[in-house]
C-alpha positions in Angstrom: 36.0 -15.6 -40.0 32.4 -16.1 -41.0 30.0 -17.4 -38.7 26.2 -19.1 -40.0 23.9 -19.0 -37.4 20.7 -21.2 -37.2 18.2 -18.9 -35.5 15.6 -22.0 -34.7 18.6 -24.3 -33.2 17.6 -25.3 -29.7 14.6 -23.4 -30.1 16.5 -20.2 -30.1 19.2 -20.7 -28.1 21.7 -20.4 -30.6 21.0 -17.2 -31.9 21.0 -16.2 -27.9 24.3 -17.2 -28.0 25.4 -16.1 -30.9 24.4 -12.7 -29.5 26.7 -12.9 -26.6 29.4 -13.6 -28.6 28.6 -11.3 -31.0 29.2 -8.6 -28.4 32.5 -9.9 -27.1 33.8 -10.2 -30.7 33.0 -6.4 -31.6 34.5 -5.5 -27.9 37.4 -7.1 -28.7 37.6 -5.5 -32.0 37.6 -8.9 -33.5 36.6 -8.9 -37.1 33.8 -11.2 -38.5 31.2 -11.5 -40.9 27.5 -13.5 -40.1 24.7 -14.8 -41.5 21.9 -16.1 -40.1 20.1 -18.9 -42.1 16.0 -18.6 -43.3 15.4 -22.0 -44.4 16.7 -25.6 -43.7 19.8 -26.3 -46.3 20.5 -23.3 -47.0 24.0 -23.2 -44.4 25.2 -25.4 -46.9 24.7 -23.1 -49.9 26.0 -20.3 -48.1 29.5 -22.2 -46.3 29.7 -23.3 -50.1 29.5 -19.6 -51.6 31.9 -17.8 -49.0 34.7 -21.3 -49.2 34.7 -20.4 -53.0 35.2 -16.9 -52.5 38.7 -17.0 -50.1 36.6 -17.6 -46.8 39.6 -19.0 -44.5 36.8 -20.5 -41.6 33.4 -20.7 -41.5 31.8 -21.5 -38.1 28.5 -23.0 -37.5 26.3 -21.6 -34.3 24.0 -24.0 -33.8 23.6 -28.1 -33.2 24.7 -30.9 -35.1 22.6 -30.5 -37.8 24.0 -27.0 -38.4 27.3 -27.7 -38.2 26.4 -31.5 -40.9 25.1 -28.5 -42.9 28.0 -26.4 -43.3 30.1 -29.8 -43.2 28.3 -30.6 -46.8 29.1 -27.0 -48.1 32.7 -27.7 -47.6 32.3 -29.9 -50.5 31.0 -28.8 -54.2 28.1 -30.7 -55.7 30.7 -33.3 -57.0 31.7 -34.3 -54.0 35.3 -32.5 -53.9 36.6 -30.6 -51.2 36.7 -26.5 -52.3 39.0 -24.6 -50.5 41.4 -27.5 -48.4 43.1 -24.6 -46.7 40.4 -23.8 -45.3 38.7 -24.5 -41.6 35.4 -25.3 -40.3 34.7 -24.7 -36.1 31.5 -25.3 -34.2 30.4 -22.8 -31.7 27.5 -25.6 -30.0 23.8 -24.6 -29.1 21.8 -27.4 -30.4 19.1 -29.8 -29.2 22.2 -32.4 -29.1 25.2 -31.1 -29.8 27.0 -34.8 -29.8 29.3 -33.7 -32.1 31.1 -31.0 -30.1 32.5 -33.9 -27.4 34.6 -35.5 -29.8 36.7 -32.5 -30.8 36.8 -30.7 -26.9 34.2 -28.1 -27.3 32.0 -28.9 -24.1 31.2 -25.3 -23.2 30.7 -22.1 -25.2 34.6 -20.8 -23.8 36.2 -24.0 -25.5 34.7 -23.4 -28.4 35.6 -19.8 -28.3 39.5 -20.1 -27.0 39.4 -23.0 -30.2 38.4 -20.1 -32.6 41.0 -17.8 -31.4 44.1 -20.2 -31.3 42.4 -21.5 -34.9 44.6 -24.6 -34.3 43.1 -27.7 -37.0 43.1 -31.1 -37.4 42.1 -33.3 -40.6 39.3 -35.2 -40.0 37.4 -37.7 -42.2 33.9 -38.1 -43.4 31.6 -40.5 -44.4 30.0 -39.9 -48.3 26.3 -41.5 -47.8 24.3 -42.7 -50.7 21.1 -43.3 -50.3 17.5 -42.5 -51.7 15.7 -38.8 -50.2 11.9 -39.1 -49.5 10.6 -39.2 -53.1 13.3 -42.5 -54.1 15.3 -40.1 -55.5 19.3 -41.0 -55.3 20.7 -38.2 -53.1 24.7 -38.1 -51.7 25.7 -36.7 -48.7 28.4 -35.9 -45.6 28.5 -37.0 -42.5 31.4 -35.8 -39.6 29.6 -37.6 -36.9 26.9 -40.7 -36.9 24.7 -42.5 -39.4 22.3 -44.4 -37.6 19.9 -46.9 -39.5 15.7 -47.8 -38.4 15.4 -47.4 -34.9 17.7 -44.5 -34.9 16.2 -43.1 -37.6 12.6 -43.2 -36.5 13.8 -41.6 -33.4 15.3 -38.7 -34.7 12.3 -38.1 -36.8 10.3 -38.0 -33.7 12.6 -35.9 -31.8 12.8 -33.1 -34.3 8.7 -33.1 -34.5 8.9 -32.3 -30.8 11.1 -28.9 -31.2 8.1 -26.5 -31.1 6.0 -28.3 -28.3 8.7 -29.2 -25.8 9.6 -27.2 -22.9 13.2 -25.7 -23.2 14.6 -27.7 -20.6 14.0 -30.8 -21.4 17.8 -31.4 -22.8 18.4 -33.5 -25.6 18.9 -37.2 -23.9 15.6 -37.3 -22.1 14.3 -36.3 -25.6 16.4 -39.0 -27.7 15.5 -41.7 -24.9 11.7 -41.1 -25.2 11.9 -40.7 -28.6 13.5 -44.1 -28.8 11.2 -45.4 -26.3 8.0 -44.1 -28.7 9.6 -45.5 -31.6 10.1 -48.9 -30.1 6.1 -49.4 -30.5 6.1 -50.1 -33.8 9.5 -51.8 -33.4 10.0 -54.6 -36.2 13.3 -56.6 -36.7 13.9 -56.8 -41.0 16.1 -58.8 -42.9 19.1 -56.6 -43.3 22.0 -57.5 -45.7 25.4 -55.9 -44.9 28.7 -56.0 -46.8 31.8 -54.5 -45.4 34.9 -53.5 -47.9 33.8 -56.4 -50.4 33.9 -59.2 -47.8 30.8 -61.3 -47.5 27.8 -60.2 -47.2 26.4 -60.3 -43.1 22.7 -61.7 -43.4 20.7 -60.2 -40.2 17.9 -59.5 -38.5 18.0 -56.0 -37.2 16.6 -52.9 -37.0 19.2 -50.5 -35.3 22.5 -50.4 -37.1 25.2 -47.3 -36.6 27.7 -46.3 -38.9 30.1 -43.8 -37.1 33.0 -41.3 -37.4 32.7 -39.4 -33.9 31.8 -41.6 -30.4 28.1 -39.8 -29.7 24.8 -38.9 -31.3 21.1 -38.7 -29.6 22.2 -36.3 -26.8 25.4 -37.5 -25.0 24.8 -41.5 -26.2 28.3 -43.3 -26.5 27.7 -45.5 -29.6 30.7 -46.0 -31.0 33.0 -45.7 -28.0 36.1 -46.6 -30.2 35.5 -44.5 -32.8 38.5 -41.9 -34.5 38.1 -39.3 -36.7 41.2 -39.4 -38.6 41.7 -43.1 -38.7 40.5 -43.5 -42.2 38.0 -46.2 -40.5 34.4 -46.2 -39.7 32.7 -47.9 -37.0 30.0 -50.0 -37.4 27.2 -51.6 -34.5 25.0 -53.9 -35.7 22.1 -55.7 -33.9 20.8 -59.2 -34.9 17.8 -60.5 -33.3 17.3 -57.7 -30.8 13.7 -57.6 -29.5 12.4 -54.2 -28.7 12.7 -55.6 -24.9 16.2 -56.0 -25.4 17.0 -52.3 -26.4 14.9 -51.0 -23.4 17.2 -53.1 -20.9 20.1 -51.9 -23.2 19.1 -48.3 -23.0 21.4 -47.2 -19.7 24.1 -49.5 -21.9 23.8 -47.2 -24.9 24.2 -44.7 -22.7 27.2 -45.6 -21.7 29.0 -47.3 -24.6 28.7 -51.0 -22.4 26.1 -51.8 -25.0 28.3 -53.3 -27.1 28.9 -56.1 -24.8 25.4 -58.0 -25.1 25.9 -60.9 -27.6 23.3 -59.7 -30.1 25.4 -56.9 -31.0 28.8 -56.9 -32.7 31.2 -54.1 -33.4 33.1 -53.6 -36.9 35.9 -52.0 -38.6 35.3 -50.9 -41.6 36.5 -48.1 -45.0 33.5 -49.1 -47.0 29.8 -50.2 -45.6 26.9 -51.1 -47.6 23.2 -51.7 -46.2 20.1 -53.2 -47.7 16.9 -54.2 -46.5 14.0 -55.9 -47.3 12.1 -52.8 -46.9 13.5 -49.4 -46.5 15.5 -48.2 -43.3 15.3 -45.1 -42.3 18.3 -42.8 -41.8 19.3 -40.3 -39.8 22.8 -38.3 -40.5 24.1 -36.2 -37.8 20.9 -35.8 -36.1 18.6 -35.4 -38.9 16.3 -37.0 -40.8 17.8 -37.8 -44.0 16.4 -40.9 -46.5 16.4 -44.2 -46.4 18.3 -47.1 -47.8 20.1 -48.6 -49.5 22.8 -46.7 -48.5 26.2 -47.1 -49.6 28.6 -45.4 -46.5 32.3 -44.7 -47.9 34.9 -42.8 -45.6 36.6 -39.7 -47.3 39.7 -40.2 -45.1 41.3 -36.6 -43.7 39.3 -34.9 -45.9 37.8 -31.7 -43.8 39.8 -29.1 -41.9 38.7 -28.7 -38.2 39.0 -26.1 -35.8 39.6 -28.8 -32.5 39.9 -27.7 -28.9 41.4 -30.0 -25.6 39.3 -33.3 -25.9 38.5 -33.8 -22.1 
């Protein structure tokens, strides 16, 4: 096993309980290697080095953004998977960690009794296309949630905060006021959207989600019918929602029941494409990532997970 540890996750926490672990490992006489990451990015470059050289699971200790990290290093800078016999796990201690109640890793024991059965599933991704900060064409993986404007802005802001907010302020009450900041300069765009080659949707929107797992922003049920090995993705979209609308809607997020307000409807979809007339941005798994277009394609049971007991 080789674990990548993200010293700044959580503001720390993650290398706290890395450490703990740490200590029951060597007890145990369990063998591992570790590294602990410098610099944003470079978990990929390192899950991508130890995959090519016979690593059989590489384990993120950190947040979403961590594990979306090490995720991309599973595949090679053509987009092809490197070592398929290989398995990725998540021990979670991030600002969010959304990611880790999809697959029945709650708590720090799940995610350790996971490790040590090392029982998998195949899970898909989504390949994202979009343009970085300097409108450069970039390509990455997502395991959890793309989320478009709103969502975007929000994550932006969150991850701004890491350094000034006090530890226990968890991750909702940061994703809600975050939102709730972001809604100021909240501005509805025209917003084309073409799913699998069928007609193009013509809307008015500025909060769209494209998703694999169910949550993002801290416990938030946004796709509450999403899979991760049904070759699908999920899509939400919003037409003509005023930024008074998503405040009401807020506890409704929260709790999937969202979905029901007429201004939003809920797709199916193996291929999404999103334009706008003026760039989104977009946040992938929790981070802020580009903006569109995008072009969203799933990469069906394509990465192989270390899953504990969803509850």
């Amino acid at each position: 096993m080789f674990f990548i540890i993200n010293p700044t996750a959580a503001r720390g926490r993650a290398l706290r309980e890395w450490t703990k672990v740490r200590r029951e490992f060597t007890d145990r006489g369990v063998k591992f290697d570790e590294y602990v990451t410098k610099h944003p990015g470079e978990a990929m470059q390192v899950a991508r080095w130890v995959l090519r050289h016979g690593e059989e699971a590489v384990i993120a200790v950190g947040g979403d953004g961590t594990l979306s990290e090490v995720v991309n290093g599973y595949f090679d800078e053509a987009g092809r998977v490197i070592n398929a016999k290989a398995a990725i796990g998540l021990l979670p201690a991030g600002t969010g960690s959304d990611f880790r109640r999809s697959v029945g890793l709650i708590a720090r024991n799940d995610a350790l009794d996971a490790i040590k059965r090392r029982e998998t599933a195949l899970l898909d991704v989504l390949r994202i296309e979009l343009l970085d900060r300097d409108d450069q064409p970039v390509t990455r993986h997502s395991i959890n949630v793309v989320s478009f404007g709103l969502g975007g802005e929000a994550v932006t802001t969150v991850n701004a905060w890491r350094e000034s907010w006090p530890r226990w302020i968890g991750g909702r009450p940061r994703f809600v006021i975050a939102a709730l900041k972001a809604l100021r300069n909240y501005r509805n765009r025209p917003v084309i959207v073409r799913m699998d080659g069928e007609q193009a949707l013509e809307i008015n929107s500025n909060f769209l989600v494209v998703a694999n797992g169910r949550f993002a922003g801290g416990g938030m049920m946004l796709a509450p019918s999403a899979e991760l090995n049904d070759g699908l993705c999920d899509v939400a979209l919003t037409d003509g929602a005023t930024r008074w609308d998503v405040i009401r809607e807020l506890p409704g997020i929260q709790r999937g029941s969202y979905l029901n307000n007429p201004k939003v409807s809920y797709h199916r979809a193996s291929k999404v494409e999103i334009a706008c007339d003026g760039a989104l941005a977009v946040d992938i798994d929790g981070e802020a990532a580009g903006f569109t277009p995008a072009v969203l394609t799933i990469v069906p049971s394509s990465v192989r997970f270390i899953i504990g007991s969803p509850k």
